[in-house]
Structures are given as structure tokens and as C-alpha cells.
N, C-alpha and C positions, 0 to 999 in steps of 0.2 A: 727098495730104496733105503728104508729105516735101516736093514740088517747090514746094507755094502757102507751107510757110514757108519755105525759101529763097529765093526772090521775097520774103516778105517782109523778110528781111533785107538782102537785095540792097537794098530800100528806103531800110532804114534806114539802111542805110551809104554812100546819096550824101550824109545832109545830113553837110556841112562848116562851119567857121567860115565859109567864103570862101563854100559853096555854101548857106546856112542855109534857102532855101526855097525847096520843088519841086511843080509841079503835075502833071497828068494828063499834059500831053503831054512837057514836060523828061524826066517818067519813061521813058515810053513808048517815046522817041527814045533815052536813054540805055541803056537794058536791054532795047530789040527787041522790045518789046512792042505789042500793041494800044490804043489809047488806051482803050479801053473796059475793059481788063487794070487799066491802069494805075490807072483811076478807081477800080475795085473794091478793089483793093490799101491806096489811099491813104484811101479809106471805113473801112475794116475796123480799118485801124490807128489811124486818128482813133475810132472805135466805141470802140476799146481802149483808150484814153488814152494810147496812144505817139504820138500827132500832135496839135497844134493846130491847127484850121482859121480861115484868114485871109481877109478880103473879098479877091473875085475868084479862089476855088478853089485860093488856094496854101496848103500847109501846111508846120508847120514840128513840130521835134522835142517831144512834150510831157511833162508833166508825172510820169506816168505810168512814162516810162523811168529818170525822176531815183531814184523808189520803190524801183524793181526795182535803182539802182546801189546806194542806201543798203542794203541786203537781202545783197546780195554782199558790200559790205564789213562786216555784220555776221559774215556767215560766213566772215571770212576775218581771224582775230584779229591776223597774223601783221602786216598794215598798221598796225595802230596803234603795235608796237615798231619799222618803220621810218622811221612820221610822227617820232616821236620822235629816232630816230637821225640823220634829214636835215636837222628844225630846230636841233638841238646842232652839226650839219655848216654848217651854211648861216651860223649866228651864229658860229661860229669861223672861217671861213674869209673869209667876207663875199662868197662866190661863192653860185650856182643849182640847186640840189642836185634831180636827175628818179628818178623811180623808172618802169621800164619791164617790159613781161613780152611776150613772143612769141606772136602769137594768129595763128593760122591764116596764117602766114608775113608779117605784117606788126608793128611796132610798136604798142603798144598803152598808152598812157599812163596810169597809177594816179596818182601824186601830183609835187608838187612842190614846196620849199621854196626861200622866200627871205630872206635875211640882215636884219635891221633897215635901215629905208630902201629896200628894193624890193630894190636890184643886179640891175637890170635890164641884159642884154647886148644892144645895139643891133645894129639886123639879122636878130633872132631871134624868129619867128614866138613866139605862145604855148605853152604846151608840147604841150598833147592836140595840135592842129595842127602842131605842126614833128614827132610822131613820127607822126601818122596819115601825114604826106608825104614822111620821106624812108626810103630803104630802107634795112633792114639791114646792108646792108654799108657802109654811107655813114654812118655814126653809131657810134660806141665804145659805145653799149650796146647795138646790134644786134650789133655783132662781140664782144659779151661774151657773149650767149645764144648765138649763133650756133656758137661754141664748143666748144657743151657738148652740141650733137649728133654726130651721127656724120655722115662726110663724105656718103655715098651719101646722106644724107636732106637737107644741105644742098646737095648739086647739084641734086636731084632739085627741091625748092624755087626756084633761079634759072632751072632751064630753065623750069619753069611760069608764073615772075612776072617773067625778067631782069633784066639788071642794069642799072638805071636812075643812071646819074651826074650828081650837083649841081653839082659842082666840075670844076676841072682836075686835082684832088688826089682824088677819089672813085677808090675800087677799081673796075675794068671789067672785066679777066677772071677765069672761074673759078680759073686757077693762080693768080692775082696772091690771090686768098681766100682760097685753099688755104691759101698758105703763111701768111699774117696769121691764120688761125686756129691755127696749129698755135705761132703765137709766142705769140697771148694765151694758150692753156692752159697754154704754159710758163712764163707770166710772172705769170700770173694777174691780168692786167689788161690794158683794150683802150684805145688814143688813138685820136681822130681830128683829123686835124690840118688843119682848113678844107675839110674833106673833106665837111661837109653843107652848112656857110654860110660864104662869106667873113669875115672876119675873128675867127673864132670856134673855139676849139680844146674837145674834152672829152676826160675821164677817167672810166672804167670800169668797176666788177667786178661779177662774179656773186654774186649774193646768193645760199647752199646752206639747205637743212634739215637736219634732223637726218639722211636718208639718204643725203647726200652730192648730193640733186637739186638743181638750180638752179631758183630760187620765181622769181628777177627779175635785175636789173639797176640799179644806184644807179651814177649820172654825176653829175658836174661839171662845168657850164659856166664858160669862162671866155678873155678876151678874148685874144686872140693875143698880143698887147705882154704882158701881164699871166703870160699862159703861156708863154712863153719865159724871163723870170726865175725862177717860180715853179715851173715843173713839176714837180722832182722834192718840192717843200715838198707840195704841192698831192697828190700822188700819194700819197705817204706818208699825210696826212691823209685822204686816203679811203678808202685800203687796212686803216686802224685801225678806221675807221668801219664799213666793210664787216666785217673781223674779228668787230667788239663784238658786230654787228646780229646778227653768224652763231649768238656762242655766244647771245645771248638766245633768237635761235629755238631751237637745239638746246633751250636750258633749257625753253622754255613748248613742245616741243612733249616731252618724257620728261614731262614733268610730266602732259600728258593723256595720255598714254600709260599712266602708270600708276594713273589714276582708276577 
């Protein structure tokens, strides 16, 4: 049972932006499986309403999973005081404001705001897609969570996934990480400087609770010309923002604390 739903998750996690529909045999080929595997897989989860089936046996992501995210963000109240915190950030600053969280050693993208008029940063994938694709160490809010583990469990994580680099400016070795994580916790905030996309720099921090754990990560994007004048403006404005969001949470999570 354990192994048919990990398969099926395996499933669900080839559809991409880029890769949005897969049939029996793409599965098959991509996860080593039997085509006949593969069909039973992509039946069961279309049964279930996580897949739509399309003429010619390709299916795509359905209906069904949208449910299940609406469900999680009800139980999870802490998102709607950062929705708030990121579009107050995103109209003040007129920058890209991402909220990220660390899921089974990859980027995982929750929300994202933007400034009136779009400010859209050219070059730069969507959001759920630019963190499903680049690694942690390659992005300022992966080296913001990244952070906030302990060393032996972030090597232990690079040996297993490696270090994949976008740039000529991406971290490649483990010391060269080492030492960028032991700066952000001292700093309390992480840059990356063209280090996932050309022409494109962000800023960083860990979003805490009231135990002192880190929930997430809020960035800002923002164009290299633009972050070069601005950065330390830019930093400052996020570091407050990140501060506010911090006490709100502590506030709303004593407060169910003590109901």
C-alpha cells in the first residue's frame, strides 16, 4: 500500500507548467515502470478526481487536487496574515513579493504578490514553476530555510538531490553553502544575486512562530539595475515586513493557545 501511494505521488509530481500532460507510456519511461503500471496509476487517480482525462489517453492535473489545496489552506490560518503582509509589501515597494516553505528537500511555492500594474520581472518563470525548478541553494529563500536546519541534515539532503547550478553565480560546493548559511543566520536574511536567473537578484527571510520555528520564507524579486540602487532600501523593507508578519503570528497563534 505504502509503495502504490508513493507511485502515486511520483505521478503527480511529473505534471509541470512546461510538462502539463502525461500519458501511460511518458510515465512508464520516466518512473521505470511497466506500461501497464503506469495505465493503472493514471486510471485510479483520474477515478479520484486528481487527473483529467483528455482525447488520445493523455491526462492532465484535475479538479480534485485544487479541493484538497483549498482544505490545506483552510487549515492553515497563518497564510492569510502573510497574504496580507506581501500585498502591503508588494504596493509599497512596487517589487514580487513569493512566500516559499521546504517540502521534502525541494522548494515549494504557497503564494505570491504583486504591486499594482503586475511588475512583472522579465526572464522569470511563474512563480509555483521557478521554485518547483530551481534548487535551494540557488534562490535566497531556499538559503533562508536552509538555514534554519542543522548542518548534518542539510548535507545529508545535497548528497541525496546535489547541487544543481543555474548560473555562473549559483553555490556548487558543499563548503561554499556551509559557509552562506552560517552568514544568513547571522544576518538574518539570505540574497541571491543572479544566482537562479540572469538578470534578476532576491531578498530573503525566514518567517518564525511563536516557537522560534521557521513556517516559511517571504523574497523579493527584483531586477539587478534596480537592485543594485536599492538593496539595502529594499532589504530593510522586507526585513520590517518579515518582523510585522512574525509578531502577528506569535499574536494569533497565544491567542489559540489559550482558548
Amino acid at each position: 500500500m505504502l509503495s502504490t501511494v508513493s507511485r502515486a505521488f511520483e505521478v503527480l509530481s511529473l505534471f509541470t507548467p512546461d510538462e502539463s500532460q502525461w500519458g501511460a507510456t511518458g510515465v512508464a519511461r520516466r518512473l521505470d515502470l511497466s506500461k501497464s503500471s503506469a495505465h493503472d496509476l493514471l486510471r485510479s487517480l483520474w477515478e479520484l478526481g486528481m487527473l483529467e482525462r483528455q482525447p488520445g489517453g493523455q491526462y492532465h492535473l484535475g479538479l480534485g487536487l485544487l479541493a484538497l489545496s483549498q482544505q490545506v489552506a483552510s487549515v492553515q490560518p497563518w497564510l492569510g496574515a502573510a497574504r496580507r503582509e506581501m500585498a502591503a509589501l508588494a504596493h509599497q515597494t512596487g517589487e514580487i513579493i513569493h512566500l516559499s516553505v521546504l517540502h521534502h528537500g525541494s522548494l515549494l511555492h504557497l503564494e505570491d504578490a504583486h504591486p499594482p500594474g503586475g511588475g512583472e520581472v522579465l526572464g522569470v518563470p511563474p512563480p509555483g514553476l521557478a521554485s518547483a525548478q530551481v534548487p535551494p541553494q540557488c534562490s535566497a529563500m531556499g538559503k533562508a530555510l536552509l538555514s534554519a536546519l542543522p548542518w548534518p541534515q542539510v548535507l545529508e539532503l545535497i548528497q541525496r538531490q546535489g547541487l544543481g547550478s543555474l548560473t555562473v553565480n549559483s553555490i556548487n560546493t558543499a563548503d561554499e553553502l556551509q559557509t552562506e548559511l552560517q552568514r544568513v543566520r547571522e544576518r538574518g536574511y539570505a540574497y541571491d544575486v543572479e544566482e537562479a536567473f540572469p538578470g534578476v537578484c532576491c531578498i530573503a527571510v525566514p518567517v518564525r512562530g511563536a516557537g522560534g520555528q521557521v513556517k516559511a520564507a517571504m523574497s523579493m524579486s527584483v531586477p539587478s539595475p534596480r537592485f543594485a540602487q536599492l538593496k539595502q532600501e529594499r532589504r530593510a523593507q522586507l526585513l520590517e515586513a518579515g518582523y510585522h508578519l512574525e509578531r502577528v503570528l506569535n499574536a494569533e497563534e497565544a491567542l489559540l493557545m489559550a482558548q
